[in-house]
Structure formats: structure tokens, C-alpha cells
C-alpha positions in Angstrom: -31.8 -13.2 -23.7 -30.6 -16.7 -24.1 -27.4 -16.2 -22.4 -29.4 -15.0 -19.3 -31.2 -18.7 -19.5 -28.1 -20.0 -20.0 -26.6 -18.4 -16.1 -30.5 -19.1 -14.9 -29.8 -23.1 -15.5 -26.1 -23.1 -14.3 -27.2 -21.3 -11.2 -30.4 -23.0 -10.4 -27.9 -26.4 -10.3 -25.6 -24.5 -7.8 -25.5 -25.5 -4.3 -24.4 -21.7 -3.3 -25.3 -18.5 -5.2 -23.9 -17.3 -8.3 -22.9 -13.5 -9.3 -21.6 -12.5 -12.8 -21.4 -9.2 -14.3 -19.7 -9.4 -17.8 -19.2 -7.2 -20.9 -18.1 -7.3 -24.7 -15.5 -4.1 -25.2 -16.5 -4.4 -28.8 -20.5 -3.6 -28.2 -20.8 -2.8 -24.9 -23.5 -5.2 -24.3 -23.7 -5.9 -20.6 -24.6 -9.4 -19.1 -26.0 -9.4 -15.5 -26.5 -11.9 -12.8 -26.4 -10.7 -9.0 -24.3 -8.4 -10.3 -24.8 -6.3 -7.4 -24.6 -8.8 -4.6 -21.9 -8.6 -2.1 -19.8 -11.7 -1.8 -16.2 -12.7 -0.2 -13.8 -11.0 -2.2 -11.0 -13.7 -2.0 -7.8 -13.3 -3.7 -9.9 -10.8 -6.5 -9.3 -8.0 -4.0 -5.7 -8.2 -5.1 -6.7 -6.5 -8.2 -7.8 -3.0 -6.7 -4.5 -2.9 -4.6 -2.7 -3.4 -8.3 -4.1 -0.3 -9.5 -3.4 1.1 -5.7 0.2 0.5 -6.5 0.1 1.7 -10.0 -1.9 4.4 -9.0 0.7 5.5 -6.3 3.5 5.2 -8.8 1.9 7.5 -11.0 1.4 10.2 -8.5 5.3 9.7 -7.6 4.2 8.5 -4.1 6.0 5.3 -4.4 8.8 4.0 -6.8 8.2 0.4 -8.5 11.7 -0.1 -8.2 12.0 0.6 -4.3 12.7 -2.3 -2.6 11.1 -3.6 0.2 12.6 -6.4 3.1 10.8 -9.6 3.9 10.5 -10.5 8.0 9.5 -13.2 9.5 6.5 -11.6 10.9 5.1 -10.8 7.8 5.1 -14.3 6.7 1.2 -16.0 6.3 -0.2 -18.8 4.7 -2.0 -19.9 2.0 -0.8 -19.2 -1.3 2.5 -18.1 -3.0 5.6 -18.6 -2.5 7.5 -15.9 -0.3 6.2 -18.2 2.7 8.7 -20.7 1.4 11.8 -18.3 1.8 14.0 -16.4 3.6 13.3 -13.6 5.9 15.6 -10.9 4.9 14.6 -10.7 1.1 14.3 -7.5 -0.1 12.4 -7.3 -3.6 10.9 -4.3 -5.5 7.4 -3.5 -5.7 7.0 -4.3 -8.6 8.2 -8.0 -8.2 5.7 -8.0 -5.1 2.9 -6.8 -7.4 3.9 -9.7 -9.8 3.9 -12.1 -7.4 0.7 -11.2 -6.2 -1.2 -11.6 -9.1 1.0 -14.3 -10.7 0.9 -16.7 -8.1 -1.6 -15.1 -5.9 1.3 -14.2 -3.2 -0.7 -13.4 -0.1 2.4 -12.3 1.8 3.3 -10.1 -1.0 -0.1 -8.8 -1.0 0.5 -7.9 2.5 4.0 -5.9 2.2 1.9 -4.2 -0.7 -0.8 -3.1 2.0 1.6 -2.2 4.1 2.9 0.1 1.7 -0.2 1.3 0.1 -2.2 1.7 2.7 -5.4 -0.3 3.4 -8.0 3.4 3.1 -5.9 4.2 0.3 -7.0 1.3 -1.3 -10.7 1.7 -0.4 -10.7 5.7 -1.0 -9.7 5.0 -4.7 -12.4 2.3 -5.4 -15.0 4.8 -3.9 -13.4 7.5 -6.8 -14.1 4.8 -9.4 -17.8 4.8 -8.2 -16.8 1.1 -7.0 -18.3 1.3 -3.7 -19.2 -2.3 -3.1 -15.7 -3.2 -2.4 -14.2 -2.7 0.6 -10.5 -4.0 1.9 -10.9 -4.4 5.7 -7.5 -6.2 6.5 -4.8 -7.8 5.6 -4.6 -11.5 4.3 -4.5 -14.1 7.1 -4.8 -11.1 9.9 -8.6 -10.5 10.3 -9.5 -9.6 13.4 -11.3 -12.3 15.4 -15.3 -12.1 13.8 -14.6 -9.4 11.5 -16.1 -9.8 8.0 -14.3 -10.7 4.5 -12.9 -8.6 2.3 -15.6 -8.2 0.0 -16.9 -7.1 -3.5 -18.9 -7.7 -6.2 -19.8 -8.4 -9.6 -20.1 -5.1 -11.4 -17.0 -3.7 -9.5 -14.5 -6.3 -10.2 -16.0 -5.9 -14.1 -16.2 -2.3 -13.7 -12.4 -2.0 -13.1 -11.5 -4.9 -15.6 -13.4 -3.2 -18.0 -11.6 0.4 -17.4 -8.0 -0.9 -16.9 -8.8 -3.0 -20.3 -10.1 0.4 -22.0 -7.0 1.7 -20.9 -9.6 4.2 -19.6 -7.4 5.1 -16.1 -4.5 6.4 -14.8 -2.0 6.2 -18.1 -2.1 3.6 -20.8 1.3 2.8 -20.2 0.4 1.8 -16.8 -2.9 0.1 -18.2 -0.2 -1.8 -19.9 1.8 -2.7 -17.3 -1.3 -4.2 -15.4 -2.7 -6.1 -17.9 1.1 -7.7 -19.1 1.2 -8.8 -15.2 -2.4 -10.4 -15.3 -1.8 -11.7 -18.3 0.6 -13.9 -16.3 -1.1 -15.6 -13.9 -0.7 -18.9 -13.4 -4.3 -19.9 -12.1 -6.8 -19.1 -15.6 -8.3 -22.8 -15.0 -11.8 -21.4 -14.0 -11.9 -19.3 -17.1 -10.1 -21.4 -19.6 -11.1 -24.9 -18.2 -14.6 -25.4 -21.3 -12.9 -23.0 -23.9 -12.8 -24.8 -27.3 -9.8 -22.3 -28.6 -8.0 -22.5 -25.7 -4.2 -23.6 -25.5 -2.8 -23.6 -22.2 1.2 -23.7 -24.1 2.1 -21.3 -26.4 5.4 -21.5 -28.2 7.7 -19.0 -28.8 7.0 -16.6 -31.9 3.4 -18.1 -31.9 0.1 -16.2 -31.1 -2.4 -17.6 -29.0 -5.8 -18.6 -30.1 -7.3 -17.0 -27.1 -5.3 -14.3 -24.6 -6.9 -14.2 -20.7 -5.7 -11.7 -18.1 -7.0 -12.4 -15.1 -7.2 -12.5 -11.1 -8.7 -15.2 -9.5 -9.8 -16.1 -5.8 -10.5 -18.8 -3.8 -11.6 -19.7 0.2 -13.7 -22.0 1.3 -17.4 -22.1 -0.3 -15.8 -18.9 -2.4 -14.4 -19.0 -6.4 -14.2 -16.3 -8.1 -12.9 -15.1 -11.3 -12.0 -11.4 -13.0 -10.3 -10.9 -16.3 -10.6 -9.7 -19.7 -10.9 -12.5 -22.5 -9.7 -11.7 -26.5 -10.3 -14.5 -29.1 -11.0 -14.3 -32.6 -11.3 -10.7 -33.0 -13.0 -10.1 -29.8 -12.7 -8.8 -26.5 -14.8 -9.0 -23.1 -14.7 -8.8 -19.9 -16.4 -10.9 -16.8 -16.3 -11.2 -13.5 -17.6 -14.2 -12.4 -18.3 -14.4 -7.9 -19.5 -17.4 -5.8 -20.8 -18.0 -2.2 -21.7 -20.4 0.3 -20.9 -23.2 -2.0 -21.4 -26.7 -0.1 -18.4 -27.8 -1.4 -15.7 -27.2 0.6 -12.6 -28.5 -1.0 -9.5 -27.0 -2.4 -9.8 -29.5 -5.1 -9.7 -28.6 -9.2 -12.9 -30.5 -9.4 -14.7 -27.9 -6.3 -18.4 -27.4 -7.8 -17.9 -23.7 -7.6 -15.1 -24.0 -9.8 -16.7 -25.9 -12.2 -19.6 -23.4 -12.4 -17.6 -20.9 -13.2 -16.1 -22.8 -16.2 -19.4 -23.5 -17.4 -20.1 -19.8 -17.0 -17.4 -18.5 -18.5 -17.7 -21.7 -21.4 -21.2 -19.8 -22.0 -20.3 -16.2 -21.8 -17.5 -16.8 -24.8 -20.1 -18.6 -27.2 -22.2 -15.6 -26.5 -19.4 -12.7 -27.3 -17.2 -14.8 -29.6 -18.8 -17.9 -31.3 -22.4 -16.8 -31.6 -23.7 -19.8 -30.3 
């Protein structure tokens, strides 16, 4: 398959290892690298505690409109923006969940943990079949030599794919999930090569090329998730990186890059035929 030449030369070039597991919703045909590999989950393991959340709401365990107070304890680094405000805040979970996904909130993520439930989290993905995914702590509060919050390829894909499908919980709350990925601020990695793409929209015009997505970074770790429509056509890919030599947080990191180029390939393969 040329496309599987195509991943074979990006990843040869890489100076870490590559994962991608991707899929067109239109034929089903699958596209597999390391699919199955473990890797550092980064900020991607915010999209399993999304459909915790929506999960929990369904089963009337938690309300999306409860509200739920910021401390100063539960204030840690990185990125978002509740670290930036004051203790004291009360917001809804559902503006947690927004700001979690949006701008990758890791202190939202954390009051959404909290709330969940950290097995909660895990037992679902192990439901889904999704048992390479595993959320050991909270954001900035491993344990001193525990391991990374991790996942892989074909599970990230695997529950893209069925919250795109609309093929869990309700497709109202399919809906909901997708409107709020469809949001987020940091589609770079996917979007970066894509001819079509337009990163402004204006008002009362459609885009060339829709993206919802989640995507992840640490050090020697980018990763990508999300569903792709252009022209007619709609896929999914989840795109994972580690030990990548380059260590920056930096748009130009080489593990970003990759991933543009991988996800540059993957649409000419599902949507241009080239």
C-alpha cells in the first residue's frame, strides 16, 4: 500500500518512533503503523475522561451544569488558563470539559478527575475493548517514578472513530463531544501541510476542511487524535510519538512536524487520491 511507504519513509527519518492507526468512515479502510504500541498518552488522555463525563451525565450521575469551585491547591502548570485565575471560581462541568479540550486546561482536567473518578475513567475504556489506555494520575501529580499516562494508536482511533459514528452513549451527546473538539485551539499538527485548509472561517461560510481534535504534547511526546471531513469525506487518525530527540516546546519540534507530514499523507490518501 503506498500510503504504508509513505509512514515507512516519514518514520525511518524520525529520531523517535512513530505510531498511527487511522481510518476513512466512508470505507472503512484501516491504515496501521505501531498501532498497537504503548506510548505517553499526553494531553490525548483528555479525550477518554470527555466521554467519562458525558458518559456520567447520561447515566444521571453527574449534572453538566453542576458547578464546581476552583482552590488554590488544585492549581498546576502547563497549559490552560485556570492557572492564571482566581481561586474561588466556581464553573460548570461543562465549561471545565470545554476548557480541557479547547485549550488543553490541565487544571480543569484535574477538577474533572476529581469528579469522575480516575478507575471510572479506566473501567469504561476497558468496556470499549480499549485496554491499552490507562489513566494512572492526575496532571502534574504523578507519584515520584510512576509511569505516564498512556495509550495507543488504535485506542485513541478506536474511540474517535465511535464517538464520530455517533456509535456510543447518545448521538446527542456524540454531538456535544465532537462541537467541543471541534473547538480546539491547537489543530497545527493536523492542519499544518493541508492544501484545503483555512485556519479563519467567516461567519455564514463553510469551511473547506472541518477537524475535531485533541492533541498532546511533553517532552520527546506529540500526539494527535481527531476526525478530519473535506470534500465529501470523512476519517479518522490518531497519530502518537516517542522518545523524539528533540526536546523543545517549539512549533518547529521534529515530532510535530512528522505528524504534519503524516497527517499531510493520510488526507491525499482518503481525500485527494494522490
Amino acid at each position: 500500500m503506498a500510503i504504508t511507504d509513505d509512514i515507512r519513509a516519514l518514520a525511518e527519518r524520525f529520531s523517535g518512533t512513530l505510531g498511527v492507526w487511522a481510518q476513512s468512515l466512508d470505507t472503512g479502510e484501516t491504515v496501521e503503523w505501531n498501532a498497537e504500541e504503548t506510548f505517553p498518552a499526553a494531553s490525548t488522555i483528555k479525550l477518554p475522561i470527555l466521554y467519562e463525563v458525558y458518559k456520567q451525565a447520561g447515566e444521571g450521575r453527574l449534572d453538566l451544569a453542576e458547578r464546581l469551585v476552583l482552590r488554590a491547591e488544585d492549581i498546576v502548570p502547563g497549559s490552560g488558563v485556570l492557572k492564571d485565575l482566581t481561586p474561588g471560581l466556581a464553573l460548570t462541568v461543562k465549561d471545565l470539559a470545554t476548557l480541557m479540550i479547547t485549550v488543553s486546561d490541565n487544571t480543569a482536567t484535574n477538577l474533572l478527575i476529581d469528579r469522575v473518578g480516575r478507575e471510572a475513567v479506566n473501567d469504561s475504556m476497558r468496556e470499549l475493548g480499549l485496554r491499552g489506555t490507562h489513566l494512572d494520575h492526575k496532571l502534574f501529580r504523578a507519584p515520584e517514578g510512576a509511569p505516564p499516562n498512556r495509550s495507543t494508536p488504535a485506542d485513541l482511533g478506536r474511540l474517535m472513530r465511535l464517538i464520530a459514528a455517533r456509535a456510543v452513549l447518545t448521538p446527542a451527546a456524540c454531538g456535544e463531544m465532537l462541537d467541543i473538539l471541534g473547538r480546539q485551539q491547537y489543530t497545527e499538527q493536523i492542519t499544518r501541510r493541508l492544501p484545503d485548509y483555512d485556519g479563519f472561517v467567516e461567519p455564514g461560510r463553510e469551511p473547506a476542511v472541518r477537524v475535531a481534535s485533541k492533541s498532546g504534547a511533553i517532552r520527546g511526546t506529540r500526539n494527535d487524535v481527531g476526525l478530519v471531513e473535506a470534500r465529501g469525506r470523512r476519517y479518522v487518525l490518531a497519530l502518537m510519538t516517542r522518545g523524539c530527540r528533540d526536546l523543545r516546546f517549539h512549533p518547529d519540534n521534529e515530532a510535530s512536524l512528522l505528524l504534519a507530514d503524516v497527517s499531510a499523507a493520510l488526507y491525499r490518501h482518503f481525500v485527494t487520491g494522490s
